[in-house]
N, C-alpha and C positions, 0 to 999 in steps of 0.2 A: 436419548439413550434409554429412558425410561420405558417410552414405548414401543420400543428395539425390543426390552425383553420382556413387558408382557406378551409383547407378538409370538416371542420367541417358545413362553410357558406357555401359552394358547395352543401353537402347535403341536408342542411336546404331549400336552393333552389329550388333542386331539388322535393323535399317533398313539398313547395308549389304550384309548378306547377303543380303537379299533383294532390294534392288537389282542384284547381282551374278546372284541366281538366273536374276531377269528377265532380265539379258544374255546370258544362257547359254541360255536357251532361245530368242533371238532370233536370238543366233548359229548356234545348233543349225537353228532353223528356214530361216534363206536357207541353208545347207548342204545343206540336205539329208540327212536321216538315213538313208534307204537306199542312198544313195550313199557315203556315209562315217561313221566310229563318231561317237556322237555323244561331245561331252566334256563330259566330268565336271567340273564345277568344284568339288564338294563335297572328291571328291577329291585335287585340283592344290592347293586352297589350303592342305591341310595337309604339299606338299612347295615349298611357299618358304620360300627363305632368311628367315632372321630377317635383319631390317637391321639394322646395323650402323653408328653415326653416328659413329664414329672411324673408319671404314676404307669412308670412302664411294663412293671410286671402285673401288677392287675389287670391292665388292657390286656394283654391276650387270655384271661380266667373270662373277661366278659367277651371278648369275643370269639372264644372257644364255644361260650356258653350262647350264644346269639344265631353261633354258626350251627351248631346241634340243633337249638330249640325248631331252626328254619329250615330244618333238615338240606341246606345247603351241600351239594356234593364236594367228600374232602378235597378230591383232586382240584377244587377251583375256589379254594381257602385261600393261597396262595395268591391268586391273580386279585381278588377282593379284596385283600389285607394290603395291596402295593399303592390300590386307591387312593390312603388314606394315612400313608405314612408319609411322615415329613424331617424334616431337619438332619440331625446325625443320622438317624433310621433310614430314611429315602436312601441317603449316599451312600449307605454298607449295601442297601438292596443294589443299589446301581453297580455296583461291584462283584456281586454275581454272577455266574456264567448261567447260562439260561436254562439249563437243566436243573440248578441250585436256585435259582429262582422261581422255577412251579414249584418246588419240594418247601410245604409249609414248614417243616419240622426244620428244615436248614432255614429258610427265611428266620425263625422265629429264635434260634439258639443265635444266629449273627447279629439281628437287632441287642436280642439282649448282652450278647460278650461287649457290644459298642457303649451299651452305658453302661459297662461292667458290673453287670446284675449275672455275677457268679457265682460256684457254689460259696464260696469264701465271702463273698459279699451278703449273701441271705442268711450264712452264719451269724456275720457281726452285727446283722440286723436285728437279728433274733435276740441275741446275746446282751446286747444293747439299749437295746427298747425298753425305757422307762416309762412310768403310767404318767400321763400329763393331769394338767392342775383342772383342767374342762372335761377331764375322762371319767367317768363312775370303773367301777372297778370290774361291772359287765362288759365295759368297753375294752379296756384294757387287754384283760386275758381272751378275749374272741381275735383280739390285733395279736396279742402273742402267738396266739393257736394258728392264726395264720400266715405269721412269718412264721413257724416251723414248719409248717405243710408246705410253704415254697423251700424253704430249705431241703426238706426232706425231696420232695421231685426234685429239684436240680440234682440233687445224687442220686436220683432214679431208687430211693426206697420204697419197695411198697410191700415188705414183710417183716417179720421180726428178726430175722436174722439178719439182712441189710441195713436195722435199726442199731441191732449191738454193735455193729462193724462200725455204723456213723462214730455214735455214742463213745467208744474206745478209739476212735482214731482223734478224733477232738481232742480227750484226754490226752492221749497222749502226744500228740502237737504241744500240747498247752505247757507241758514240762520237758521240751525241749526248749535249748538256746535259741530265740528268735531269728538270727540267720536260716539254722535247719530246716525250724518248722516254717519258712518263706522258700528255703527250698525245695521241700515236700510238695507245698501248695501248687507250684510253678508245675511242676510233674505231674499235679492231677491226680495223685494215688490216693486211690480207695480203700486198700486191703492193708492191715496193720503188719502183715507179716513183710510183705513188700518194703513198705514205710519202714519197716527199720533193718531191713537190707540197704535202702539208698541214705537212710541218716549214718550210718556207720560209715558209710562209703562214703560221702559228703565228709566227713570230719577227719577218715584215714587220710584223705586225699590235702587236705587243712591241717595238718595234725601241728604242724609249728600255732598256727592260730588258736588253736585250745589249750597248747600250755598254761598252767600256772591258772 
């Protein structure tokens, strides 16, 4: 049985490698190869990150950063990152339709929704994170700074006006009755004005439930 299904992983293997060859030579080909090097895929796949299912959101900062540094083309992020995903991660990719699976940016938001690394989640990490007893205190606040910098991108902030909206939405979350602000969360709203169109409506709708 045992050897049934290394045989079985062996092929599966085999069969994406050479699915990935074929992409590599597709991509190669609308490039153009006397205009540009062509790339190697044989070569890229054996300088990705091994993934790492404890420490999922920094895997993709290094190999965001790995795929730049190698000027890897974006269009074949995607096929390289399927390498080397495993466990819960591998099985949300398998569940992809095949167009959602060359699309890094869809690969990369499904892996993370699966180990619930969302914006709610980078919140309470942030929020959370205590300085440990092995930490100096340059440690500490560089780990703070950088759970709010993944906080901040997963809400796609990158001005100060996107800031204040975070900043006042949290607030006020946080002085509503914790059903609400779990209803809010579930909705995904960003804009505070919205937010308290759908909490009033959430409790009109409840309204025996908040008596008294």
């Amino acid at each position: 049985l045992e050897m049934k299904k290394d045989e079985r992983a062996l092929r599966e293997k085999e069969l994406e490698v050479k699915h990935l060859e074929i992409r590599e030579k597709e991509v190669n080909a609308s490039r153009g190869s006397s205009t540009e090097r062509e790339f190697d895929m044989s070569k890229s796949i054996r300088l990705v990150p091994p993934f790492n299912e404890k420490d999922v959101d920094k895997y993709f900062a290094v190999f965001e950063r790995v795929a730049s540094s190698l000027k890897w083309p974006r269009d074949m992020w995607a096929l390289l990152l399927q390498c080397v995903l495993v466990g819960k991660a591998r099985e949300m990719f398998s569940s992809l339709s095949l167009d959602n699976s060359r699309d890094y940016e869809c690969v990369k938001s499904t892996v993370l929704r699966a180990y619930e690394l969302v914006p709610e989640a980078y919140r309470q990490k942030f929020r959370r994170f205590m300085k440990l007893d092995n930490q100096t205190y340059v440690e500490f606040a560089w780990e703070k700074e950088a759970l709010f910098d993944r906080w901040c991108a997963s809400q796609g902030v990158k001005d100060f006006k996107l800031l204040r909206a975070l900043m006042i939405m949290e607030d006020f979350k946080n002085c509503l009755p914790e059903r609400v602000a779990t209803y809010l969360n579930e909705q995904n709203v960003t804009e505070v004005s919205k937010a308290t169109l759908l909490a009033d409506e959430y409790v009109l709708t409840r309204k025996t439930e908040f008596v008294g």
